[in-house]
N, CA, C and O atoms as a GROMACS GRO file, in nm:
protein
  464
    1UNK      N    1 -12.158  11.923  -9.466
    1UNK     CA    2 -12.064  12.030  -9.494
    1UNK      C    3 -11.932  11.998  -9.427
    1UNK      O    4 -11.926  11.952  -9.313
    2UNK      N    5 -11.812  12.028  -9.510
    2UNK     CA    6 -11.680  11.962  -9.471
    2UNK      C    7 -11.650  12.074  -9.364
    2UNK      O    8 -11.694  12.189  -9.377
    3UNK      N    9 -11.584  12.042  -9.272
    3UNK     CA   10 -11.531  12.161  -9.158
    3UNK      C   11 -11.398  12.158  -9.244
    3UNK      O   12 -11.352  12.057  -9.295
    4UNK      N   13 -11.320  12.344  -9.254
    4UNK     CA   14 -11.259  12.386  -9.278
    4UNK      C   15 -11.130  12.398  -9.181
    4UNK      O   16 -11.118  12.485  -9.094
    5UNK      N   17 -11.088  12.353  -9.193
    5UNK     CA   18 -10.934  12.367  -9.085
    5UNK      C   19 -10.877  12.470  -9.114
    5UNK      O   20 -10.870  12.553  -9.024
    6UNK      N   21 -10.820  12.504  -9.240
    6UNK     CA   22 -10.739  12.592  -9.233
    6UNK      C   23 -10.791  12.741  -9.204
    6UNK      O   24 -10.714  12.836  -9.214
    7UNK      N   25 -10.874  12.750  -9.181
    7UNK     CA   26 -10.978  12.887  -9.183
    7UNK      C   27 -10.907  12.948  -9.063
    7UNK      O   28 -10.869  12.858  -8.988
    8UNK      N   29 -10.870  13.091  -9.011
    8UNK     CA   30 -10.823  13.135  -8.945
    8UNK      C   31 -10.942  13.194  -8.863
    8UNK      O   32 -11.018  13.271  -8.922
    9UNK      N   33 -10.970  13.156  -8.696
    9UNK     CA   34 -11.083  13.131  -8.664
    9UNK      C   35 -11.087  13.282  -8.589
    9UNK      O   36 -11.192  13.316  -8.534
   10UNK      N   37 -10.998  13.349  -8.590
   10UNK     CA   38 -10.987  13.468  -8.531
   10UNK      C   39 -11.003  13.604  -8.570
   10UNK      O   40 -10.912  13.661  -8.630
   11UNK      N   41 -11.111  13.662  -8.543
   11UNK     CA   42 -11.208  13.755  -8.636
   11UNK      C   43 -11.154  13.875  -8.606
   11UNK      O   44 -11.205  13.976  -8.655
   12UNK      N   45 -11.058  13.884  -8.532
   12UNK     CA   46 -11.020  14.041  -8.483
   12UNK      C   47 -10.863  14.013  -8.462
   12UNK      O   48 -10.816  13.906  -8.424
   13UNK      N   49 -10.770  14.164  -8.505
   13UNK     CA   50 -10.651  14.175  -8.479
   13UNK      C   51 -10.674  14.288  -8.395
   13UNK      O   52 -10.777  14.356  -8.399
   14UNK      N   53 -10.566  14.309  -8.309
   14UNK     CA   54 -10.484  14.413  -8.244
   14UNK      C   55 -10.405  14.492  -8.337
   14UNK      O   56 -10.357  14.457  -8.445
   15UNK      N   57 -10.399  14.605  -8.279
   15UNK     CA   58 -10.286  14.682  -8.376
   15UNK      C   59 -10.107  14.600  -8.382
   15UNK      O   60 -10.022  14.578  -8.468
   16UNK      N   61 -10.125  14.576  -8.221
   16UNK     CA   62  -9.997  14.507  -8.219
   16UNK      C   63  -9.978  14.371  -8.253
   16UNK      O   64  -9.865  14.325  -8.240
   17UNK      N   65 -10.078  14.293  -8.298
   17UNK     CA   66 -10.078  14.192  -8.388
   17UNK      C   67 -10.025  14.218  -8.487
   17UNK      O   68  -9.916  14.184  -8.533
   18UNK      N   69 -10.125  14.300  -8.533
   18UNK     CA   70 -10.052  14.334  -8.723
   18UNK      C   71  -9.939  14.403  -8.725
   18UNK      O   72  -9.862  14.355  -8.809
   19UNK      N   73  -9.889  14.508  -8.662
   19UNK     CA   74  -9.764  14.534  -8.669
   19UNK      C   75  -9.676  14.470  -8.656
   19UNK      O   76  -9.565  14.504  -8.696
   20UNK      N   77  -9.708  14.318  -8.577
   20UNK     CA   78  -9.609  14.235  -8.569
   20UNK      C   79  -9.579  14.124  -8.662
   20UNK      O   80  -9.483  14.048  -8.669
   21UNK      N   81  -9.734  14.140  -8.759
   21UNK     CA   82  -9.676  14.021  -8.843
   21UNK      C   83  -9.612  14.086  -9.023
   21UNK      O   84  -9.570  14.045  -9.131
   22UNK      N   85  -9.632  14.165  -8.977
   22UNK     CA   86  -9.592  14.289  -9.082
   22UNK      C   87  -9.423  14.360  -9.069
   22UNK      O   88  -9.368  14.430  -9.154
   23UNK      N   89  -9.364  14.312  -8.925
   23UNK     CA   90  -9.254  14.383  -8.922
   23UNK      C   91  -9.232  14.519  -8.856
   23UNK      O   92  -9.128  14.569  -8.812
   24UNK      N   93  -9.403  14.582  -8.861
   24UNK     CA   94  -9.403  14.774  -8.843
   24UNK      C   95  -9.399  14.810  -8.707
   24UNK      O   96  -9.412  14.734  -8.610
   25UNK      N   97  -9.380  14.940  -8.708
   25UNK     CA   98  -9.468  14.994  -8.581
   25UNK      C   99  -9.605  15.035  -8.589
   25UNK      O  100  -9.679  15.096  -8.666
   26UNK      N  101  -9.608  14.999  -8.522
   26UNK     CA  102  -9.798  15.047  -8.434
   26UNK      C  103  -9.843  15.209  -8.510
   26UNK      O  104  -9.952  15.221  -8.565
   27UNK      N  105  -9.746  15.324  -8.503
   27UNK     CA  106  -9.770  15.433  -8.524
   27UNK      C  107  -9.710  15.422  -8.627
   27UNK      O  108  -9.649  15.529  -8.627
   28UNK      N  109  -9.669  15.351  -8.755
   28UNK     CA  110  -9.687  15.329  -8.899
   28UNK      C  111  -9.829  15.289  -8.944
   28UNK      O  112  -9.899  15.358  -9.018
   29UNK      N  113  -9.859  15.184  -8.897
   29UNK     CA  114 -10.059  15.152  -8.885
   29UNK      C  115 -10.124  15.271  -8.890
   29UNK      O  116 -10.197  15.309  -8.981
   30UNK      N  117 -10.101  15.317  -8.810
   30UNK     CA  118 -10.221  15.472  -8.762
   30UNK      C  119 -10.195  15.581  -8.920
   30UNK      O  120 -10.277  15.633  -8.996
   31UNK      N  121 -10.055  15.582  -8.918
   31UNK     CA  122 -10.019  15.668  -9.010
   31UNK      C  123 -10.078  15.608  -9.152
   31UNK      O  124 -10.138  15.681  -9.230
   32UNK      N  125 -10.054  15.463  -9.179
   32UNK     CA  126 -10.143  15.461  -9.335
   32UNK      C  127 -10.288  15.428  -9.348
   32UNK      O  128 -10.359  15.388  -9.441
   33UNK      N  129 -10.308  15.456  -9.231
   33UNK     CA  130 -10.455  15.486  -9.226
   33UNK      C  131 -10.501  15.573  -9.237
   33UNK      O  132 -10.602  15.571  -9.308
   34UNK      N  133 -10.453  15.715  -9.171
   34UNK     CA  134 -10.441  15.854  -9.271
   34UNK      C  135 -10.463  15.903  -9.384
   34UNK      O  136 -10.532  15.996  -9.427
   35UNK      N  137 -10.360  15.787  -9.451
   35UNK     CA  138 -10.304  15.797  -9.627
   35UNK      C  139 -10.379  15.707  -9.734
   35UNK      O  140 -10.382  15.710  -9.857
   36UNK      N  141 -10.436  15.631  -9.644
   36UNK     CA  142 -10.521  15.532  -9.746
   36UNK      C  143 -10.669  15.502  -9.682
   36UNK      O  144 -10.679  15.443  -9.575
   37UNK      N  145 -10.773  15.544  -9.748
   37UNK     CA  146 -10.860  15.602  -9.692
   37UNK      C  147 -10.964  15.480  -9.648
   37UNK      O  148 -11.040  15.466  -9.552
   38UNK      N  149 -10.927  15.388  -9.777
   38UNK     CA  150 -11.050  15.272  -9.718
   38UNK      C  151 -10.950  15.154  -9.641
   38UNK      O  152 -10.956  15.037  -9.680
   39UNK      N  153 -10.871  15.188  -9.544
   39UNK     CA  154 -10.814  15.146  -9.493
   39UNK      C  155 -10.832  15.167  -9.322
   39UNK      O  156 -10.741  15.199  -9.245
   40UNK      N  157 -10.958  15.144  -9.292
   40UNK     CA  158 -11.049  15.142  -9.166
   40UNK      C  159 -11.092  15.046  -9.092
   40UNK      O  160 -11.200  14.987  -9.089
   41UNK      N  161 -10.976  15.034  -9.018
   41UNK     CA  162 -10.990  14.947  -8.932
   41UNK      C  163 -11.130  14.952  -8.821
   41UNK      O  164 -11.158  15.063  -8.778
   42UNK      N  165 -11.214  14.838  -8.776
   42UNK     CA  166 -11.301  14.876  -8.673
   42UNK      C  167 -11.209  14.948  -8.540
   42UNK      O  168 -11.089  14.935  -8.521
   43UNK      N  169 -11.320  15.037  -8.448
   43UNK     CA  170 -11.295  15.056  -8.333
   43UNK      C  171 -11.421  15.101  -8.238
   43UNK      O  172 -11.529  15.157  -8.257
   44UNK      N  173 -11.332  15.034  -8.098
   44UNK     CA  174 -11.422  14.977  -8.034
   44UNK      C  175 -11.426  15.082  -7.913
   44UNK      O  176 -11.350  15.177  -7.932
   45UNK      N  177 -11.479  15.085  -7.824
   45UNK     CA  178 -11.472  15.132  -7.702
   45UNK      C  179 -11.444  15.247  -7.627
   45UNK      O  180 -11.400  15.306  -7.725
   46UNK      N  181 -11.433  15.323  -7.545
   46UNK     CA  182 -11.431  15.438  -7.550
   46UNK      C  183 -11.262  15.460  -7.588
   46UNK      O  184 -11.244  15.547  -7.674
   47UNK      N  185 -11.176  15.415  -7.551
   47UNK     CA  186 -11.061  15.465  -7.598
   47UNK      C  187 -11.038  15.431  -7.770
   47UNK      O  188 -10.945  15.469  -7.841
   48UNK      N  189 -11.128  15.367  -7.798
   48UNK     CA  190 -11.128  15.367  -7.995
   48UNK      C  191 -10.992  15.235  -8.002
   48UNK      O  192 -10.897  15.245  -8.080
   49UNK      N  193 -11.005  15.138  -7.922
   49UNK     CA  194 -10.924  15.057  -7.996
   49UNK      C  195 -10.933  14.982  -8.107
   49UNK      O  196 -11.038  14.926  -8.137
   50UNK      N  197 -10.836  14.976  -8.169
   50UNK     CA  198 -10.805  14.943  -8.321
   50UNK      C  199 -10.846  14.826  -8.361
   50UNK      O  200 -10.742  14.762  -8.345
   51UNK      N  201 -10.962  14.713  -8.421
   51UNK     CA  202 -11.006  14.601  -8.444
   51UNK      C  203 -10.974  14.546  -8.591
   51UNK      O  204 -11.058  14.572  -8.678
   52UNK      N  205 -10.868  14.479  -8.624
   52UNK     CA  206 -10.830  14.465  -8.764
   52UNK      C  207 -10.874  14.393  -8.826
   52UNK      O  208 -10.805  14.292  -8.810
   53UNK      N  209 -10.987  14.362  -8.926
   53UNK     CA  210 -11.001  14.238  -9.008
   53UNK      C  211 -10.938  14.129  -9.094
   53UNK      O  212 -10.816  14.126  -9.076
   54UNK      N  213 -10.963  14.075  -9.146
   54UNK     CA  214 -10.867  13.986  -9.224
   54UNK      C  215 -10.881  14.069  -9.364
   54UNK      O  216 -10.793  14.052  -9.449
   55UNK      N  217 -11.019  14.184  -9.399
   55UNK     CA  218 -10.997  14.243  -9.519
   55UNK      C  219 -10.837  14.359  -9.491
   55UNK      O  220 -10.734  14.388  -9.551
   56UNK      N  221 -10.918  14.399  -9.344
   56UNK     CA  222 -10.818  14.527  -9.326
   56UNK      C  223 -10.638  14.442  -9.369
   56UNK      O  224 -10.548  14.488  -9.438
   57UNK      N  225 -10.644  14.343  -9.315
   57UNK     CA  226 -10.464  14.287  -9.329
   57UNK      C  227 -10.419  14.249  -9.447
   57UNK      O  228 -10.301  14.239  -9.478
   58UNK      N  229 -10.537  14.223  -9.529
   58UNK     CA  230 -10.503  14.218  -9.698
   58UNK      C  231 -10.482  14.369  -9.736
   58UNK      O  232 -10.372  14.382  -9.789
   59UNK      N  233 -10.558  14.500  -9.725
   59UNK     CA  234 -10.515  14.588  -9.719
   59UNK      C  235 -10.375  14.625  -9.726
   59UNK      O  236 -10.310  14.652  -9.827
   60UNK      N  237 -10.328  14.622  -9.578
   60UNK     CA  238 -10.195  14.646  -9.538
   60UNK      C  239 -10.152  14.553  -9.623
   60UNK      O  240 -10.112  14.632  -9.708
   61UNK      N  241 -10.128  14.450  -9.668
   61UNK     CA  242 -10.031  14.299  -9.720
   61UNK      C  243  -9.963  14.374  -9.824
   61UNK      O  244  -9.842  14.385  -9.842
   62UNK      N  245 -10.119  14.453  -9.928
   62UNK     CA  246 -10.087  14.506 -10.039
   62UNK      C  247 -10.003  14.650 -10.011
   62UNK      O  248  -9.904  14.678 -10.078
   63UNK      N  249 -10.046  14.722  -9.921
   63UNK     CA  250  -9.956  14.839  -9.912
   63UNK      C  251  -9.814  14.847  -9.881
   63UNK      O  252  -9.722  14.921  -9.915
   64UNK      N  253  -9.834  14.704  -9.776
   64UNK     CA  254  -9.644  14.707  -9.741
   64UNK      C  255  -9.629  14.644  -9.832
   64UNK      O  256  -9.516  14.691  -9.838
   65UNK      N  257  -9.633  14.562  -9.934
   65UNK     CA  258  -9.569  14.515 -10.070
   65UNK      C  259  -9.526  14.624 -10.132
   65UNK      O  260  -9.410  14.661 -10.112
   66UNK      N  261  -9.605  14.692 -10.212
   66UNK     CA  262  -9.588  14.816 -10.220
   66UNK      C  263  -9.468  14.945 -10.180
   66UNK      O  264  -9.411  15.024 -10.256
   67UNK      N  265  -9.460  14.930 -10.038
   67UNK     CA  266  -9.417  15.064 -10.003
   67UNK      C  267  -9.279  15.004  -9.922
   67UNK      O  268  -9.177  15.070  -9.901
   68UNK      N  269  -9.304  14.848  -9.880
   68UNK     CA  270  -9.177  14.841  -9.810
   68UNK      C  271  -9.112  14.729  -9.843
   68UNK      O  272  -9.003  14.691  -9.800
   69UNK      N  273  -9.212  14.654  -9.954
   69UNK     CA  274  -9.094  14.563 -10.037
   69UNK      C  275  -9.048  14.611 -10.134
   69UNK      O  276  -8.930  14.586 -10.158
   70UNK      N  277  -9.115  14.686 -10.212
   70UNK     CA  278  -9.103  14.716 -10.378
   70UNK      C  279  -9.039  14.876 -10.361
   70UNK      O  280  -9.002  14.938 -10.461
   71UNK      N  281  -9.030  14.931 -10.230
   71UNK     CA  282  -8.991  15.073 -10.243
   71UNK      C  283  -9.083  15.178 -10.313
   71UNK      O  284  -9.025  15.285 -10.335
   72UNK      N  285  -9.161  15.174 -10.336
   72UNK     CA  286  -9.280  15.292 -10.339
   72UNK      C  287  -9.278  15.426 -10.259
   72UNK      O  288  -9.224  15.410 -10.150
   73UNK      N  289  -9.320  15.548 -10.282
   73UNK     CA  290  -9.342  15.615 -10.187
   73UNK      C  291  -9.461  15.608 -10.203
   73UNK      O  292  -9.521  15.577 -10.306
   74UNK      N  293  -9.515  15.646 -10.070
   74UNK     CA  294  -9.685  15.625 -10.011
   74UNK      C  295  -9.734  15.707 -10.176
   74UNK      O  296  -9.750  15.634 -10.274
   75UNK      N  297  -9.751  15.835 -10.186
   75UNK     CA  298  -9.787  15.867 -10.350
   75UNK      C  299  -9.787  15.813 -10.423
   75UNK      O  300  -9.898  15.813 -10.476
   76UNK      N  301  -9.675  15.715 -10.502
   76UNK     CA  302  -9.694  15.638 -10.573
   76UNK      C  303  -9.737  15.552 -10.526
   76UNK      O  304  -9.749  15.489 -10.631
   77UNK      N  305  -9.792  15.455 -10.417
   77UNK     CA  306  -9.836  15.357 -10.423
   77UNK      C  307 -10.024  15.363 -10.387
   77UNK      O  308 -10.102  15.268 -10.384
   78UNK      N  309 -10.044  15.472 -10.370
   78UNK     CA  310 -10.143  15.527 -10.357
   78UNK      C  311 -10.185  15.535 -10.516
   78UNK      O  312 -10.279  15.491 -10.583
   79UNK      N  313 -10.090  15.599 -10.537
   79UNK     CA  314 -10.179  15.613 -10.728
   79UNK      C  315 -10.137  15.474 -10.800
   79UNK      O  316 -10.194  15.469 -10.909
   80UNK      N  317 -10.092  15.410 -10.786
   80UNK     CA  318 -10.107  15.246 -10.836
   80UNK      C  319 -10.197  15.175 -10.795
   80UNK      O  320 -10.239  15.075 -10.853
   81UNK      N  321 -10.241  15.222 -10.678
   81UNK     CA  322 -10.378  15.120 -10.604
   81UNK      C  323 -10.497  15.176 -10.667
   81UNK      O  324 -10.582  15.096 -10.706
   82UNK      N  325 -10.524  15.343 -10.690
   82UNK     CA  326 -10.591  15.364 -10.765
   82UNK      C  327 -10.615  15.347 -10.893
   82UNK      O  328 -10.728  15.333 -10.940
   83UNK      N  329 -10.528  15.348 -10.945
   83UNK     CA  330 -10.534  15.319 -11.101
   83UNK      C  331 -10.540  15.210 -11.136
   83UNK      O  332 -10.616  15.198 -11.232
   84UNK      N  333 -10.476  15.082 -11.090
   84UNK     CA  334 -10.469  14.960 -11.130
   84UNK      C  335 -10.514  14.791 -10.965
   84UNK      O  336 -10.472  14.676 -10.964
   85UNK      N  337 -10.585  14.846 -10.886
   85UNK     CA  338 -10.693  14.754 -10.804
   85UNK      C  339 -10.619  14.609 -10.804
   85UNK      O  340 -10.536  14.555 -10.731
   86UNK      N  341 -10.687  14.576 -10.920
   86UNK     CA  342 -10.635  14.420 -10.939
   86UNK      C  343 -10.512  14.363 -10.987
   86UNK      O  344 -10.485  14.244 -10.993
   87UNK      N  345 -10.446  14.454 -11.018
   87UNK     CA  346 -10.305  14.405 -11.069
   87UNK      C  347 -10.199  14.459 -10.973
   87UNK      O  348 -10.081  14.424 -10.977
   88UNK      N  349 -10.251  14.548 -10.883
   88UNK     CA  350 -10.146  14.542 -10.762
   88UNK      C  351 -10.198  14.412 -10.665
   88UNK      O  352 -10.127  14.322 -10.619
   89UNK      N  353 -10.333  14.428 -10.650
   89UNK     CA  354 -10.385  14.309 -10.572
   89UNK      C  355 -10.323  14.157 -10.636
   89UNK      O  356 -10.295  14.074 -10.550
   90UNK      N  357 -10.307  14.128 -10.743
   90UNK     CA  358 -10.250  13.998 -10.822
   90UNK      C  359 -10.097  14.006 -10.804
   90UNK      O  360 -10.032  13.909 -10.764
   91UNK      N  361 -10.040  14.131 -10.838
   91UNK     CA  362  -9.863  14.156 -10.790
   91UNK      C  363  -9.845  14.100 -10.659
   91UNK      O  364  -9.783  13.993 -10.655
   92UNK      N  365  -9.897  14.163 -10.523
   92UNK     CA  366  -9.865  14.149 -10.378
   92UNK      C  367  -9.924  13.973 -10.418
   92UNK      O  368  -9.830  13.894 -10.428
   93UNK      N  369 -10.037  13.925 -10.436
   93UNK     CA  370 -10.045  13.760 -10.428
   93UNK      C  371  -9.933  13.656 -10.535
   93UNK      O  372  -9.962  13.538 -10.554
   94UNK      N  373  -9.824  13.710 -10.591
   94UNK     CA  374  -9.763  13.656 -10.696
   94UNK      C  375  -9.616  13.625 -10.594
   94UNK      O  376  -9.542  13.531 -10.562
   95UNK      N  377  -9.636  13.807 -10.566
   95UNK     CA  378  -9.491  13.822 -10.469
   95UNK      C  379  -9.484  13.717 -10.352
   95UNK      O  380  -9.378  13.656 -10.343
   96UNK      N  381  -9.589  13.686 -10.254
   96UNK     CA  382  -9.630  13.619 -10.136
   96UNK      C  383  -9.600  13.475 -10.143
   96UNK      O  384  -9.561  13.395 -10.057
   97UNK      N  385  -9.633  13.461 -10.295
   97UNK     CA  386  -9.652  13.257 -10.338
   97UNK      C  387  -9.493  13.225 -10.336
   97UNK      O  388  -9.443  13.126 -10.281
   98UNK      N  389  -9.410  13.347 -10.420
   98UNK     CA  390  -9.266  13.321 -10.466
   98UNK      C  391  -9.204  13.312 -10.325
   98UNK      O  392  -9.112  13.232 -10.308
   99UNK      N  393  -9.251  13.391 -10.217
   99UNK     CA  394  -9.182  13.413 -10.148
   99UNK      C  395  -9.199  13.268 -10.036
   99UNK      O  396  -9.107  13.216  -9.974
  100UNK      N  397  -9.292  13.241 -10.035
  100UNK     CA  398  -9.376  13.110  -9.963
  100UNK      C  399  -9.266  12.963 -10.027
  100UNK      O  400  -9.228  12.869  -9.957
  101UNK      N  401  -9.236  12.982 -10.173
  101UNK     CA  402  -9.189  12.884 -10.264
  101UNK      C  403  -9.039  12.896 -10.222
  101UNK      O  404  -8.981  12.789 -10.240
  102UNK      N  405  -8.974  12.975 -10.181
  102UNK     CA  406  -8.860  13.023 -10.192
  102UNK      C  407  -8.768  12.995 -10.084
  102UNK      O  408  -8.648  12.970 -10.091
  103UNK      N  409  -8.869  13.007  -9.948
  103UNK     CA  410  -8.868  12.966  -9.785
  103UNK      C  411  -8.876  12.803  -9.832
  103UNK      O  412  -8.772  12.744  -9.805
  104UNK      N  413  -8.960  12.734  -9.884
  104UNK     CA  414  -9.002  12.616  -9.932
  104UNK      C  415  -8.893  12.541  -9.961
  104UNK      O  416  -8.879  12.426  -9.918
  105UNK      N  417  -8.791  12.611 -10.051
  105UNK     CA  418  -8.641  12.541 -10.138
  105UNK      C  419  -8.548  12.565 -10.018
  105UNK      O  420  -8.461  12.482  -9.996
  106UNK      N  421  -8.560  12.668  -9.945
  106UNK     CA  422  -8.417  12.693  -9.830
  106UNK      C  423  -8.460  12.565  -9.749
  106UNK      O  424  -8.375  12.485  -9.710
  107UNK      N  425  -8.565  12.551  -9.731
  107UNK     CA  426  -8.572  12.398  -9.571
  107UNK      C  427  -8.568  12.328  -9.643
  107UNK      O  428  -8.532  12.225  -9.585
  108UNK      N  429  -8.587  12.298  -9.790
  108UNK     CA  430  -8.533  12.141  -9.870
  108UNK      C  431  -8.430  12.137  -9.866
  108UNK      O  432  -8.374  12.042  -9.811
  109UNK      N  433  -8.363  12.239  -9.923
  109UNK     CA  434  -8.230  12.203  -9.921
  109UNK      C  435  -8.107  12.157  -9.826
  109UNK      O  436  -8.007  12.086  -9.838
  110UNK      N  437  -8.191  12.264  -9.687
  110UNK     CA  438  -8.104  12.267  -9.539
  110UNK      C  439  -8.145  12.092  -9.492
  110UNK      O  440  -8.079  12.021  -9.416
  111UNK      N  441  -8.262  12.058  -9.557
  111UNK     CA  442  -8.263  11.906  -9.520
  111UNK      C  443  -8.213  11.809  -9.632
  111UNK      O  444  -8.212  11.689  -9.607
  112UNK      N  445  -8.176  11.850  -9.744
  112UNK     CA  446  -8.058  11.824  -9.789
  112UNK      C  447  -7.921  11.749  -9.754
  112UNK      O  448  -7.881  11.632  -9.753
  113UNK      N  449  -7.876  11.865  -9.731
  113UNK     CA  450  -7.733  11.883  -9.679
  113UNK      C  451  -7.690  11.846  -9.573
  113UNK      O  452  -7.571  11.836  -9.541
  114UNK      N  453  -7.852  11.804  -9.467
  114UNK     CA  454  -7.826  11.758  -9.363
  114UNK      C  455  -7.786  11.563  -9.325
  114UNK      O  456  -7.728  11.513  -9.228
  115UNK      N  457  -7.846  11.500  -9.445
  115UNK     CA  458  -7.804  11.379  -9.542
  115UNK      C  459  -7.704  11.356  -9.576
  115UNK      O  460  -7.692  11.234  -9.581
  116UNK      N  461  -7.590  11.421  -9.615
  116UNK     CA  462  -7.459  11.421  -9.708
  116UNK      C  463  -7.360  11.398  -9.563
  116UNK      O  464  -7.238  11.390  -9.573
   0.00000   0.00000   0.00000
């Protein structure tokens, strides 16, 4: 069996992980967890700290696409997740690739120009 490198070997986030790779605050987390119901993060210990999965951060990926790239309000993006699952889930992975491709052309080019 081939060992997987790219596999992200780290089975648990912090709240302040994900808020940080997301841009948010901490008490934005809490709050669309509220609003989006299968959006349950583990918790642990007596103070209930927040244990994020890699499902829970696909979660969020799709909601902040949604609500803080695309401008959604939480309602509407709530009733798009309901109504249509896989085609918001395929939108947020379309948006992510372009955006991956896009970062991709700015450092070609900046190494470009750095040639001339």
């Amino acid at each position: 069996m081939a060992l997987n490198l790219h596999k992200d070997l780290k089975l648990y986030y912090s709240i302040k992980e994900v808020a940080e790779m997301f841009g948010l605050n901490e008490s934005t987390l809490r709050y669309w967890e509220t609003e989006f119901p299968y959006l349950k993060p583990k918790t642990s210990g007596p103070n209930k700290v927040r244990q994020y999965s890699a499902k829970d951060i696909e979660q969020i990926k799709l909601i902040h696409n949604l609500v803080k790239v695309r401008g959604f309000k939480l309602a509407a993006a709530k009733k798009m997740i309901n109504a249509n699952r896989d085609g918001a889930d395929r939108s947020a992975d379309v948006l992510s690739r372009l955006i991956s491709v896009r970062d991709d052309l700015v450092a070609l080019k900046h190494q470009l120009d750095g040639l001339q």
